[in-house]
C-alpha positions in Angstrom: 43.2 -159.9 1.8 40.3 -158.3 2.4 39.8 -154.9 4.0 37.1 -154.8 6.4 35.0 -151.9 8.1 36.9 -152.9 11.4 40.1 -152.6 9.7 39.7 -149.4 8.4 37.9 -148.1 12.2 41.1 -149.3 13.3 43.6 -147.5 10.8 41.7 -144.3 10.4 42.5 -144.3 15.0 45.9 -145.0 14.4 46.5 -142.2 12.0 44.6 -139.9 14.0 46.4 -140.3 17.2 49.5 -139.9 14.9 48.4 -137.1 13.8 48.2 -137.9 9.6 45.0 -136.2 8.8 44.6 -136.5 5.2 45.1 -140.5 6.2 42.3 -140.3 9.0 40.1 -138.3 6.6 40.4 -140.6 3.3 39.9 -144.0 6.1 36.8 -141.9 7.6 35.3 -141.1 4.3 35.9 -144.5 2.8 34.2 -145.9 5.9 31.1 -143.7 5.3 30.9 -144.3 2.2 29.6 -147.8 2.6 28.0 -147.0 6.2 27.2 -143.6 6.1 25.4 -144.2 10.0 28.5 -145.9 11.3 28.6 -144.4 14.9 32.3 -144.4 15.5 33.4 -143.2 12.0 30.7 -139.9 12.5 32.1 -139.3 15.9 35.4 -139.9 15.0 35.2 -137.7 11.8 33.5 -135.1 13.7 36.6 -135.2 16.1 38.8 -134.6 13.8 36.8 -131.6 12.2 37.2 -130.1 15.9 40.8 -131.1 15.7 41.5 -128.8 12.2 39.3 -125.7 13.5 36.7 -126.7 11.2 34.4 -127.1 14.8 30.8 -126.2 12.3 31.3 -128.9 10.2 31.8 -131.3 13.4 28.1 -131.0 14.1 26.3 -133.1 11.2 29.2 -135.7 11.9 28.5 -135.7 15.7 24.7 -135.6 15.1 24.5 -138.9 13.3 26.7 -140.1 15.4 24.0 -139.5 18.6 21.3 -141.2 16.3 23.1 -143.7 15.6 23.8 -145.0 19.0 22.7 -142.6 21.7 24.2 -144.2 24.5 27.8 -143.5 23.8 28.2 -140.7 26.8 31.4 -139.6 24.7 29.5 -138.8 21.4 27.6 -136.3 23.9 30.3 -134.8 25.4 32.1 -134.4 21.9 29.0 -132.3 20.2 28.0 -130.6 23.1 31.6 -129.1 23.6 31.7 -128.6 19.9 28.2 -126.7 20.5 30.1 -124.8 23.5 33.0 -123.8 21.1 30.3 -122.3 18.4 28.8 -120.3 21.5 25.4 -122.5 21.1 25.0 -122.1 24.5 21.1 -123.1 25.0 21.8 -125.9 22.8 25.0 -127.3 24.4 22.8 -127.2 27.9 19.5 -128.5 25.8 22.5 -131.7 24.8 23.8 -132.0 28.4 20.4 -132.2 29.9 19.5 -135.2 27.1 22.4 -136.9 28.1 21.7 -136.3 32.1 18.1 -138.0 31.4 18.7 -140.4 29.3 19.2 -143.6 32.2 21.5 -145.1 29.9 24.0 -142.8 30.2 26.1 -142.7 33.7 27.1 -139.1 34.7 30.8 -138.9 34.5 33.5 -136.4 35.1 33.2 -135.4 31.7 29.4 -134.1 32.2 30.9 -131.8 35.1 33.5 -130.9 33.3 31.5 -129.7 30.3 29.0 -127.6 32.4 32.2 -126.2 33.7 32.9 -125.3 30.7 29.8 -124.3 29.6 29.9 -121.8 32.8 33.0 -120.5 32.0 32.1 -119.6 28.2 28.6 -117.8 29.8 31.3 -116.4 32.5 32.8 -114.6 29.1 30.4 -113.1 27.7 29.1 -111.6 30.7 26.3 -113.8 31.0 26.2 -114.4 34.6 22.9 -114.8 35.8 23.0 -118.2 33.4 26.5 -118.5 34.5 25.9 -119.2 37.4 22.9 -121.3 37.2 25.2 -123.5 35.5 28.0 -123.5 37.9 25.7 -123.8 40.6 25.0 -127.7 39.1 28.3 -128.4 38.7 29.3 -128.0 42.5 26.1 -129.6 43.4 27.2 -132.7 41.5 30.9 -132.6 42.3 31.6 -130.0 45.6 35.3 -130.2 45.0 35.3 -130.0 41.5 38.5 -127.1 41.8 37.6 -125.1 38.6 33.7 -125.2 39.0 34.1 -123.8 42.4 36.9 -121.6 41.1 34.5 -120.1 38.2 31.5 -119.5 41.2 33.7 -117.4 42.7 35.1 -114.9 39.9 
């Protein structure tokens, strides 16, 4: 039997939401190997890179992963919280604003949530002025979102 590109995609999930790493890593690297732009497998790889701490070598996965197929919402949410989590703050909201334009792309709770985010992070390092320009969208866009209303306040 054969083992196909789909079949691998399909094994390397498996073992990652089992949690076998070296498995998801050896399926993800075999993948690029033959398709080193294959959407899925970048994002995917790029996930699991966040998932062992290793959150700066998530980026290159995450960007190929974006021009490979820009209008996966979730492979914009993924690097621009990975962005968020390296304190790239300019080009987290440089990513979310891409995303936000691009008409393809439906705003969902996960674009509110990372602003939120996003806010919060500024919020820590005593960045408030930018802070709250970004919080300031978030209850715009959602004026219950609890935590974006919660961060406003602080």
């Amino acid at each position: 039997m054969k083992f196909t590109i789909s079949q691998a995609l399909k094994d390397a999930i498996s073992a990652q939401k089992n949690g076998n790493m070296q498995e998801t890593d050896r399926l993800y690297t075999a993948i690029l190997k033959v398709q080193p732009k294959h959407p899925e497998a970048n994002h995917n790889m790029g996930v699991l890179a966040v998932d062992i701490g290793k959150v700066s070598d998530s980026i290159p996965f995450f960007k190929v992963a974006l021009d490979s197929n820009p209008n996966v919402s979730q492979f914009w949410f993924s690097y621009t919280g990975a962005l968020i989590k390296l304190n790239r703050f300019v080009e987290a909201e440089k990513s979310l604003n891409q995303a936000k334009l691009d008409k393809k792309i439906r705003l969902k709770p996960d674009y509110v949530d990372c602003l939120n985010n996003l806010g919060k992070r500024l919020l820590d390092i005593s960045q408030v002025e930018e802070a709250i320009k970004i919080l300031s969208q978030v209850v715009v866009i959602d004026p219950h979102h609890f935590f974006g209303l919660y961060n406003i306040a602080i």
